[in-house]
C-alpha positions as CSV (number, residue, x, y, z in Angstrom):
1,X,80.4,67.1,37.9
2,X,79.8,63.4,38.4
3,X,81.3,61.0,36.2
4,X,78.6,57.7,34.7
5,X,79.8,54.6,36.1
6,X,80.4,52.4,32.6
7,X,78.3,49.2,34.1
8,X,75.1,50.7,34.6
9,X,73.2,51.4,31.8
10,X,71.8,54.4,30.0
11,X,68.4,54.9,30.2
12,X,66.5,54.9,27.0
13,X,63.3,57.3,26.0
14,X,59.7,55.8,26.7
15,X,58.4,54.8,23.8
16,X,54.9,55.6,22.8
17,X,52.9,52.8,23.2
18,X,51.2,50.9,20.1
19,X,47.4,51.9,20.9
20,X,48.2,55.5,20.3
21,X,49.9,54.8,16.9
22,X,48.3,52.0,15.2
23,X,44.7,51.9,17.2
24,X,45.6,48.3,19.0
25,X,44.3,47.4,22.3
26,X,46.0,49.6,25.1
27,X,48.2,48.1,27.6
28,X,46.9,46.5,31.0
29,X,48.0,49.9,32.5
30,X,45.8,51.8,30.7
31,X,42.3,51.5,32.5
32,X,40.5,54.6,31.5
33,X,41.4,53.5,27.8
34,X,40.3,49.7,28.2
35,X,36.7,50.9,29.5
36,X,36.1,52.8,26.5
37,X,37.0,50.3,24.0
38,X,35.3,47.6,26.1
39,X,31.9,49.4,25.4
40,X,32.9,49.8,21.5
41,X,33.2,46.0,21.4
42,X,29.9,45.6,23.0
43,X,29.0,48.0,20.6
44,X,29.7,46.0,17.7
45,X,28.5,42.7,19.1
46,X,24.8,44.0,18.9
47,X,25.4,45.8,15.4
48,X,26.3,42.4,14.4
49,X,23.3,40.9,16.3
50,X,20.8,43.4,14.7
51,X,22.4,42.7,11.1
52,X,21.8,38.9,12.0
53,X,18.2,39.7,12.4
54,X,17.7,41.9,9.8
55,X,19.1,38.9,7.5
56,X,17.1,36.6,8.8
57,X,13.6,38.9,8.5
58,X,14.5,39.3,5.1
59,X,15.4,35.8,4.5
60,X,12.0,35.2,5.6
61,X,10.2,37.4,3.6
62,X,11.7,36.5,0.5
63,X,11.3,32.9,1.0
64,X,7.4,34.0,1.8
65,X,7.4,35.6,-1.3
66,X,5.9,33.7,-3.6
67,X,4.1,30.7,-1.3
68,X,1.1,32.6,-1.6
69,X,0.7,31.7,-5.2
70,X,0.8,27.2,-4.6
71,X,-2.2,26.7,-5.8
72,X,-3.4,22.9,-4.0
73,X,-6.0,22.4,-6.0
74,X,-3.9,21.8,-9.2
75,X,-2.0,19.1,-7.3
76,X,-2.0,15.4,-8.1
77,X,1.1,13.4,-6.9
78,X,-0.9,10.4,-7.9
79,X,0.7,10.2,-11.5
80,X,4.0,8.5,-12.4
81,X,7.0,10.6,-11.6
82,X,7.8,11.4,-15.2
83,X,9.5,15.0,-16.5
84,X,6.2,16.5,-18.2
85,X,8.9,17.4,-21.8
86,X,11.7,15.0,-21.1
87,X,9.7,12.1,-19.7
88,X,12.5,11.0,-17.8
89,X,12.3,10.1,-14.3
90,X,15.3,11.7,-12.6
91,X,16.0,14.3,-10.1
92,X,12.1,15.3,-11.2
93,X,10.5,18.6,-9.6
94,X,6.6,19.1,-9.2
95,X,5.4,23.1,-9.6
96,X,3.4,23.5,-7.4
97,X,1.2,26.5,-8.9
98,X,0.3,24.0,-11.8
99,X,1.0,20.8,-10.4
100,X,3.2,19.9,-14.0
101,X,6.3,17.8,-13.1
102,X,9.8,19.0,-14.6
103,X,13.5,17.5,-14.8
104,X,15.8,19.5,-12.6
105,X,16.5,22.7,-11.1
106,X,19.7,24.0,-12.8
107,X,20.0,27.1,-15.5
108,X,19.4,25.0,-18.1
109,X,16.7,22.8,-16.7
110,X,13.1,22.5,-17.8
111,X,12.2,23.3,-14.4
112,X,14.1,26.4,-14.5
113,X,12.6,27.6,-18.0
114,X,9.3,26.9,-16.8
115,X,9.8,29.2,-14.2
116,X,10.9,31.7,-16.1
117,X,8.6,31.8,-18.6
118,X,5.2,31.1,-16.9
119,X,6.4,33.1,-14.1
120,X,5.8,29.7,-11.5
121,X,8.7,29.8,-9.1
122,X,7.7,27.1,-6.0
123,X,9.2,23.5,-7.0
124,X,9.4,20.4,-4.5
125,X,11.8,17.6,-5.6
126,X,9.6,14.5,-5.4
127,X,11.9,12.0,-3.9
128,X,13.9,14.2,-1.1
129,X,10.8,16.4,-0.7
130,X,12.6,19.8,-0.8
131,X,11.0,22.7,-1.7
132,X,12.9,25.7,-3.8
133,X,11.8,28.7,-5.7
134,X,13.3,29.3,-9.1
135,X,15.0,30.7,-10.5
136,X,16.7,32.0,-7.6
137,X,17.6,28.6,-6.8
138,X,16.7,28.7,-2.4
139,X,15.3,26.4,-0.4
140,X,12.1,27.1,1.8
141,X,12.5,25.8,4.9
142,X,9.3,27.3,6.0
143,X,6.6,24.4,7.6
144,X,3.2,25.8,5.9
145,X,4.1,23.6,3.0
146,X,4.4,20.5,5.1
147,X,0.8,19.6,4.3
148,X,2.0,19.1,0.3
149,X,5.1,16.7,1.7
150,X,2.6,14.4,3.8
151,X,0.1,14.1,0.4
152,X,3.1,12.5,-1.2
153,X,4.4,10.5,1.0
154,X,2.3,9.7,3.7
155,X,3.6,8.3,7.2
156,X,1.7,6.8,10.3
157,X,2.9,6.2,13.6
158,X,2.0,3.1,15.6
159,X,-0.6,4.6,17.3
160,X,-2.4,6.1,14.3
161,X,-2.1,2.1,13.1
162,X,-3.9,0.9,15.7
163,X,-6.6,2.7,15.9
164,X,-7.8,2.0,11.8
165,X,-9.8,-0.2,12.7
166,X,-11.0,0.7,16.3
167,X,-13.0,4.1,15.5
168,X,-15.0,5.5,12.6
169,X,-13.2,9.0,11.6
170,X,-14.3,10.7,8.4
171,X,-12.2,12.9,7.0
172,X,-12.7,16.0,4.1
173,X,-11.0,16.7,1.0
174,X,-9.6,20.3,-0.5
175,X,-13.4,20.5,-2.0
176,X,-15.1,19.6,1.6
177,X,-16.6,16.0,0.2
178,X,-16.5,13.9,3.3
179,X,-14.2,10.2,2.9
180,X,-13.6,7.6,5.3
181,X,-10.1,7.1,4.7
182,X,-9.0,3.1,3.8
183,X,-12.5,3.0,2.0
184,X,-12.0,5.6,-1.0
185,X,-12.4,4.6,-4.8
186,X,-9.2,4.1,-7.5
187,X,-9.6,5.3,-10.8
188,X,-10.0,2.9,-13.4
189,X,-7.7,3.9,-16.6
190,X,-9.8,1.5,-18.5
191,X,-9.9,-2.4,-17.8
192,X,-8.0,-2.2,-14.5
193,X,-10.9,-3.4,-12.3
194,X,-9.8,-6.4,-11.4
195,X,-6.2,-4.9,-10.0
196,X,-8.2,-2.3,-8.1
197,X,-10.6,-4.9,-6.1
198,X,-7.6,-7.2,-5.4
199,X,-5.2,-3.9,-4.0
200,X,-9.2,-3.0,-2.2
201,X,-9.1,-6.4,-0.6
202,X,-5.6,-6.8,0.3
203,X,-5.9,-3.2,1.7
204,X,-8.2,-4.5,5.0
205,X,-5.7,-7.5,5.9
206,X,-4.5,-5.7,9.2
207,X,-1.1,-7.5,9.1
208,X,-0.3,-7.0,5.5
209,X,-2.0,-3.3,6.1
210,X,0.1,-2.5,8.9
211,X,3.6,-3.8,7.9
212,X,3.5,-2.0,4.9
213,X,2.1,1.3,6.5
214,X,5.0,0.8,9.1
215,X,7.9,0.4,7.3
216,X,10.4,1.9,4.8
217,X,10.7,0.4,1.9
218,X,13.5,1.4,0.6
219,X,15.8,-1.3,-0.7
220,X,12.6,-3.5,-2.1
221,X,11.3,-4.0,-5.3
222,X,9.9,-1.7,-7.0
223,X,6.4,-3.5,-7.5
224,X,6.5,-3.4,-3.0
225,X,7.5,0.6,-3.0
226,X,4.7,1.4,-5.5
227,X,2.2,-1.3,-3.5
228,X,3.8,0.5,0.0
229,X,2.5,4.0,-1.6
230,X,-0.9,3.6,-2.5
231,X,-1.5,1.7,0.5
232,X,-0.3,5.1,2.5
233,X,-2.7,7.3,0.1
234,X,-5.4,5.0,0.7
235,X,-5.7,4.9,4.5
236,X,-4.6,8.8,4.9
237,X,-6.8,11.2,6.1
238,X,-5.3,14.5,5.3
239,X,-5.5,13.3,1.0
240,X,-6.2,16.2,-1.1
241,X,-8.9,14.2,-2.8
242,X,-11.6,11.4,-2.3
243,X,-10.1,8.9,-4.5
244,X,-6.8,7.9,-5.9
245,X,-5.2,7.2,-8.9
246,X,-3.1,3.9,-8.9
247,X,-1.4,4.5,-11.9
248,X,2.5,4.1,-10.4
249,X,1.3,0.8,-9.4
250,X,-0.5,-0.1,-12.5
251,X,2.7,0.7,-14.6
252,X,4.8,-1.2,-11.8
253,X,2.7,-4.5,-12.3
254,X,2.7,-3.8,-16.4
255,X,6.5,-3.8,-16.8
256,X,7.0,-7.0,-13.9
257,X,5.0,-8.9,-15.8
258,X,5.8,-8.1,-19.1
259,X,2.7,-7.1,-19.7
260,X,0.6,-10.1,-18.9
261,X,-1.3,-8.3,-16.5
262,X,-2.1,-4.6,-18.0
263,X,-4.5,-1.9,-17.3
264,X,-6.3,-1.5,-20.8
265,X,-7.5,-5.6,-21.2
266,X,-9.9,-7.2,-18.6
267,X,-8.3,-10.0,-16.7
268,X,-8.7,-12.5,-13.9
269,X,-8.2,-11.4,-10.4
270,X,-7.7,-15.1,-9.0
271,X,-4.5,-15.2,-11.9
272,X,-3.8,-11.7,-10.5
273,X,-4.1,-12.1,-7.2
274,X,-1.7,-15.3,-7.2
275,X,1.0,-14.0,-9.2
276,X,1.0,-10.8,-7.3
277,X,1.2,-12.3,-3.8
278,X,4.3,-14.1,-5.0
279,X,5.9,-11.3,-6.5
280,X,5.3,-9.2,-3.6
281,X,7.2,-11.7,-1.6
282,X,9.9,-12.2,-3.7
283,X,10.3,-8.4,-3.7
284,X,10.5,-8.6,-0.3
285,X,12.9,-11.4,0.0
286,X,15.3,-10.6,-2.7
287,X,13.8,-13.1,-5.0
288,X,14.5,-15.6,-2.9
289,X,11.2,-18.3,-3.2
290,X,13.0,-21.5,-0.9
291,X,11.9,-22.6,1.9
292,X,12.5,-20.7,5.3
293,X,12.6,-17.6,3.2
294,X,9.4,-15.6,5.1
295,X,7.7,-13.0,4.7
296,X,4.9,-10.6,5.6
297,X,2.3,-12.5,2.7
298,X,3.3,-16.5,4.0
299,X,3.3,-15.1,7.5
300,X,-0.7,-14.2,6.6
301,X,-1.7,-16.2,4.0
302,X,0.3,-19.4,3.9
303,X,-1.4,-22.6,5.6
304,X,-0.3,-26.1,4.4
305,X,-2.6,-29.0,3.4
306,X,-2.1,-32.9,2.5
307,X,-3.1,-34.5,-0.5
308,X,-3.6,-38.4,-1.5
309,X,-3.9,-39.5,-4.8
310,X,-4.4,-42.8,-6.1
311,X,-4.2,-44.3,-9.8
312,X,-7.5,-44.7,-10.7
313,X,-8.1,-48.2,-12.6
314,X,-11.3,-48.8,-14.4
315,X,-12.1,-52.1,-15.0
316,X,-15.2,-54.3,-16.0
317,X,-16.3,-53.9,-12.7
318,X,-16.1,-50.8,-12.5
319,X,-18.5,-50.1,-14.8
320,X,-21.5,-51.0,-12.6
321,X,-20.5,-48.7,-9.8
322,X,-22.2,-45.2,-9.4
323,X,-20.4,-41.7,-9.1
324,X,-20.1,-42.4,-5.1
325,X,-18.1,-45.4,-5.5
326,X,-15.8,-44.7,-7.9
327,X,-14.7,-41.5,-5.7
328,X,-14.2,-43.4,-2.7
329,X,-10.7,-45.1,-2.1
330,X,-9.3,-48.1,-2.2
331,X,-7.3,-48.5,0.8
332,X,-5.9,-51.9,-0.4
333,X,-3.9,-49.8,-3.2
334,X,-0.9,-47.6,-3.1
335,X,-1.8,-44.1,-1.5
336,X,0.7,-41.3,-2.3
337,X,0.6,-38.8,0.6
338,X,2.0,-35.3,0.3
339,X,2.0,-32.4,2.3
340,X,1.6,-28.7,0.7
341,X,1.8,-25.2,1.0
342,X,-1.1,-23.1,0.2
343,X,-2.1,-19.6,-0.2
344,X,-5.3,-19.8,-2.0
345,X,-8.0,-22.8,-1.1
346,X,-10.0,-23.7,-4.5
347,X,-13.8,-24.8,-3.9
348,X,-15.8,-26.1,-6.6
349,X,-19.2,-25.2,-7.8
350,X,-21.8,-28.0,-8.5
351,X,-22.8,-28.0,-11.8
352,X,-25.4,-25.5,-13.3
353,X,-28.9,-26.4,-14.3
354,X,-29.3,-26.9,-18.3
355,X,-32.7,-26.8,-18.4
356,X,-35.1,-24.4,-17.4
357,X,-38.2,-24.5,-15.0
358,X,-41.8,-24.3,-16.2
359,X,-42.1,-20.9,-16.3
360,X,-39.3,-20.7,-19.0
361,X,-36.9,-19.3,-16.8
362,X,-33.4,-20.3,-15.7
363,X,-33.1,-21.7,-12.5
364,X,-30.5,-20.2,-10.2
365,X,-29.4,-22.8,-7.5
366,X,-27.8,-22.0,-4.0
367,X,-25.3,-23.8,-2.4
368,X,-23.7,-23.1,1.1
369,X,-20.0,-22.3,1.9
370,X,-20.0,-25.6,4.3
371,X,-20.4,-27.8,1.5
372,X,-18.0,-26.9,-0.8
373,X,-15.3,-26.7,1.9
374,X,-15.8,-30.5,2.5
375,X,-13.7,-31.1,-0.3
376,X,-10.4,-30.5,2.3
377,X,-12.5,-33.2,5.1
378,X,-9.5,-35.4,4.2
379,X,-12.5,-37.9,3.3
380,X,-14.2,-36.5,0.0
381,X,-12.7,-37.9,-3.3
382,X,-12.0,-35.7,-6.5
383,X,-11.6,-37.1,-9.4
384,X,-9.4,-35.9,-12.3
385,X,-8.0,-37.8,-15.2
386,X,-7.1,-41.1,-14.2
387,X,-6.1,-40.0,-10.3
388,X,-8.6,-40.1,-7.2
389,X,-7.6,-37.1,-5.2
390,X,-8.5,-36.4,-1.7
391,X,-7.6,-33.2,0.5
392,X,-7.3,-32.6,4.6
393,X,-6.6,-29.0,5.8
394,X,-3.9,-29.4,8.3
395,X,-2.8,-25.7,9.4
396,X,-4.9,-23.1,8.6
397,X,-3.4,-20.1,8.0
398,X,-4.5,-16.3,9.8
399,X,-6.7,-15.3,6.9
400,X,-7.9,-17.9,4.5
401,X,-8.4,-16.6,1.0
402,X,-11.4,-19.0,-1.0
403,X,-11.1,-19.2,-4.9
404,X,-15.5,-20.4,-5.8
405,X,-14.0,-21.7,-9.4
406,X,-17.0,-19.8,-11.2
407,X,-15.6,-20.4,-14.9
408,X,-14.7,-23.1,-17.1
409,X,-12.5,-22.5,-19.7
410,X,-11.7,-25.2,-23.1
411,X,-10.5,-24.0,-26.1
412,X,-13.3,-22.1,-27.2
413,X,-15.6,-20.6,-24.8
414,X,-15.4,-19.8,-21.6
415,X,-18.9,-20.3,-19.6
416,X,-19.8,-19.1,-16.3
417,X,-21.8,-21.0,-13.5
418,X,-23.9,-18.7,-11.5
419,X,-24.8,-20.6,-8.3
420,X,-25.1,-18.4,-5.3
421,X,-23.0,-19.6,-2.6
422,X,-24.7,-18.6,1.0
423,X,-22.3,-18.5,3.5
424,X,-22.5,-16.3,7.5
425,X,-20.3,-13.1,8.0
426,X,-19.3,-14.3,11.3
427,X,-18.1,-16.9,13.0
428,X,-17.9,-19.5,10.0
429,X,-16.1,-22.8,12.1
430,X,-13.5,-25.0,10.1
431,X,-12.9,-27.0,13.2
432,X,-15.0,-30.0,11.6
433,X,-12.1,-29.6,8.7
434,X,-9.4,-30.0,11.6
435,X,-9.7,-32.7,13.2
436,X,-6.0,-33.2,14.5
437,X,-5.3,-29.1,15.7
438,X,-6.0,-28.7,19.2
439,X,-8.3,-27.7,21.0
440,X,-7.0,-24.4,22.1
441,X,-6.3,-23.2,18.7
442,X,-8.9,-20.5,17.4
443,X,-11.1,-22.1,14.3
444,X,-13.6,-19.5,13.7
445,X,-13.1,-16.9,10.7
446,X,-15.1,-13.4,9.8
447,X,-15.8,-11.9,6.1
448,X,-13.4,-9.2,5.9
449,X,-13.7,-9.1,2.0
450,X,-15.9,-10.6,-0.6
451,X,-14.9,-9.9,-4.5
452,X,-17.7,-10.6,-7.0
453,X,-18.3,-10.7,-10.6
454,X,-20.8,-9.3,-12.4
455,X,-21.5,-10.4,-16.4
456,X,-21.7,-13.5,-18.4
457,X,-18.2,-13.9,-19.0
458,X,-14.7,-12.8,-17.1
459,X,-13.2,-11.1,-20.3
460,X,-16.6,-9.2,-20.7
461,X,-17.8,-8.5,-17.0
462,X,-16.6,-6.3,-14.2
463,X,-15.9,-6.8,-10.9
464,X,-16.7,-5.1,-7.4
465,X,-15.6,-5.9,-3.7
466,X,-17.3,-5.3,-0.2
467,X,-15.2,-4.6,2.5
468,X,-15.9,-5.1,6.4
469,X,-16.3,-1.0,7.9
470,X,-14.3,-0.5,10.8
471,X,-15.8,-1.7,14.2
472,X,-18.0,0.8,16.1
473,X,-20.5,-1.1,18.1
474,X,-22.1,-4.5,17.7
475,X,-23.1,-4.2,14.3
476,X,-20.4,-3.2,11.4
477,X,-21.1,-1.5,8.4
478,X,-20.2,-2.6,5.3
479,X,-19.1,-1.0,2.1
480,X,-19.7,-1.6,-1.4
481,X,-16.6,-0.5,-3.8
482,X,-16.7,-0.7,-7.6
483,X,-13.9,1.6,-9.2
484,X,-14.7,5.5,-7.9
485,X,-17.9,4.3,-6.7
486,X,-18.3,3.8,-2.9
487,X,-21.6,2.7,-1.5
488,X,-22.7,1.4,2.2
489,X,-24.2,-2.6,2.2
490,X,-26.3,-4.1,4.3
491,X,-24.2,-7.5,5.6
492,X,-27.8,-9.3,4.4
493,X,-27.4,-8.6,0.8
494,X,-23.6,-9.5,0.6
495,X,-24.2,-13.6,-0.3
496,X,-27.1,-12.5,-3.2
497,X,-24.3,-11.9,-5.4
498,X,-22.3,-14.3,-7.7
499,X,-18.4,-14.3,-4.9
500,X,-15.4,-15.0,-6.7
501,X,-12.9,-14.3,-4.1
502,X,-13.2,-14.4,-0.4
503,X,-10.7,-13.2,2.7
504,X,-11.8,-14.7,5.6
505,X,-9.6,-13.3,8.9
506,X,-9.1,-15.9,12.0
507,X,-11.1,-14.3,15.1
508,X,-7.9,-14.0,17.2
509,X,-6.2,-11.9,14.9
510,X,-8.7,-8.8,15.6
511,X,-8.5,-9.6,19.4
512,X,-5.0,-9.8,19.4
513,X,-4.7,-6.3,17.5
């Protein structure tokens, strides 16, 4: 009987290895085992993958589930972003079965007890543009409602830009009435007329157009984001309707200037026109008015001019000189010379007739564009007061904008004088006005837009604009706008009627675009 030697070790019983008792992965030398459980695994990976899907299907259904009852047709994003019971203007949802807008999304939210009770459940928040269905609170991410983000907040790429104004493209709203889009009407609230021809006009200046079509404006003003967003609606083509309402703008231009300019009392588009060009740019230069502070409006409309004035002495000699002499200088005398900016160029209207012909009718003169723009020949005196003024245009701006100064105003009355001023569509030189630019610079301008009044006085008349079409051919249509109503012109019958305002567009600037 052998004896153990005490060194060596006693050998101890196999233990049974950890797969068997607690269903762990089997040991390396276990191959048979590792197969088998290697094909459970694969197993469970597609279980998981088929569960995936499953979620996902049903994700999609459920999100599906109630887009079938957005209704477009009750849609207007045209209206001021206001919470329909609350009226207040934050975190505001649209419902897009009745178009009503509510003020949040949470249990206790007017949006969520409006989807409760009218049974309505498809909401899009109007400033991030997300869509969720209430009261279950989820979020479509589905794109068949991308058609409803566009309508309220239109974007254009640069290549959409550029062809505005190239091609002639109608397009159709939700009730098939054909619109060209850039020449659609704007609701008038009740005396907003004149802020509708002016936003009409500024519409077709390509550079003004364009930057604002281009750009965010997030940061700006809030007159420029309102401005930014109608221009948008009013050149796209996919709108839900013919028109638009500019009542976020019309609001916008109420509160910034305190109500000087509102949308229930007639005004003056020339005193609207000027006060909103500046407050455009100050919106879009911080407030900043100084000098070297540009922008997209003095980039378009600013020229400069120089003025001379001289004291104006009459004396007994005087007397016996005619109206031509007493305008024209003395250049013995002190001249004071300063140089201006401009955005507007003022032309005065000869006086009306006071009597009338032999057929007891009132006589309605004519005078053409040419000879009221001598007033800026550097040559042609004006007087006013006791000061001899004279005016030469020395940098003409890309689009020139002419004030015809139709009204006279004292403390009683304001009267109108209705001389028709004739004037071409095309080609209208201002070279003989600029006699010191050179010769390579472009001179020649084009009607691009031609407000007009119509009625005896401005607080009792109504305005209208026509609007150059885009450019299809040789000849170019034009349009007649007044409010809602949109009417093709013929370019003959544009200078029968009494112009106020014109925009006038330097022949380079088309090329060049």
């Amino acid at each position: 009987m052998s004896v153990p030697i005490a060194d060596s070790p006693v050998p101890e019983e196999p233990k049974q290895p950890d797969a068997e008792v607690k269903g762990a992965v089997p040991a390396p030398d276990a191959p048979a085992d590792a197969n088998e459980d290697d094909d459970d695994d694969e197993d469970e990976e597609e279980r998981v993958r088929k569960q995936r899907r499953a979620a996902a299907a049903s994700d999609a259904v459920v999100s599906e589930l109630y887009l079938d009852t957005v209704n477009r047709t009750m849609l207007d994003f045209d209206f001021e972003k206001l919470c329909s019971v609350s009226l207040s203007n934050l975190n505001v949802y649209a419902c897009l079965v009745c178009g009503k807008y509510f003020q949040g999304r949470g249990s206790s939210s007017h949006a969520y007890v409006h989807s409760v009770h009218q049974n309505h459940h498809v909401f899009i928040n109007l400033l991030t543009l997300r869509i969720y269905i209430l009261p279950d609170g989820y979020e479509v991410t589905q794109r068949s409602l991308d058609d409803i983000k566009y309508v309220i907040r239109p974007t254009f790429t640069h290549e959409q830009v550029s062809l505005l104004d190239a091609r002639l493209v109608y397009s159709y709203d939700l009730n098939n009435k054909r619109f060209l889009p850039g020449f659609v009407g704007l609701n008038n609230v009740k005396a907003n007329d004149y802020i509708n021809v002016a936003v009409q006009a500024l519409a077709h200046v390509a550079p003004l157009r364009d930057f604002f079509l281009l750009n965010d404006m997030e940061g700006k003003s809030d007159l420029v984001i309102r401005l930014s967003t109608l221009l948008r609606k009013l050149w796209s083509p996919l709108s839900y309707k013919s028109h638009v309402a500019p009542h976020e703008l019309l609001q916008a231009i109420s509160a910034a200037s305190e109500k000087r300019f509102s949308f229930t009392e007639q005004g003056d588009v020339v005193d609207f026109l000027g006060w909103f060009l500046n407050e455009i740019h100050k919106g879009l230069t911080g407030g900043k008015m100084k000098k070297g502070c540009e922008s997209i409006i003095h980039e378009t409309f600013q020229g400069q001019f120089q003025m001379q004035t001289q004291v104006l002495e009459l004396t007994r000699g005087s007397l016996h000189k005619n109206d031509k002499q007493l305008k024209n200088f003395d250049e013995g005398a002190e001249i004071k010379t300063t140089k201006s900016p401009f955005l507007f160029l003022a032309l005065d209207l000869p006086p009306a007739p006071l009597f009338q012909d032999e057929m007891d009718k009132n006589i309605i003169p004519q005078v053409a564009l040419s000879t009221l723009l001598n007033k800026y020949d550097g040559a042609t005196g004006q007087e006013s007061a006791n000061l001899l003024r004279r005016f030469r245009l020395l940098d003409p701006p890309r689009y020139l904008v002419f004030h015809i100064k139709r009204f006279t105003r004292n403390n009683w009355t304001t009267e109108k004088n209705p001389t028709i001023v004739t004037f071409p569509i095309k080609n209208l030189d201002m070279r003989p006005l600029l006699p010191e630019v050179p010769a390579t610079l472009e001179t020649r301008f084009d009607l691009i837009a031609n407000i007009i009044h119509e009625g005896r006085a401005d607080q009792q008349g109504t305005y209208k604009v026509h609007l150059r079409g885009p450019a299809t051919g040789e000849t170019e249509q034009w349009y007649a706008i007044q409010d809602l109503i949109v009417e093709e012109i013929l370019p003959q019958m544009i200078f029968l009627s009494e112009s106020y305002v014109q925009i006038w567009e330097r022949k380079d600037v088309r090329q060049s675009t």
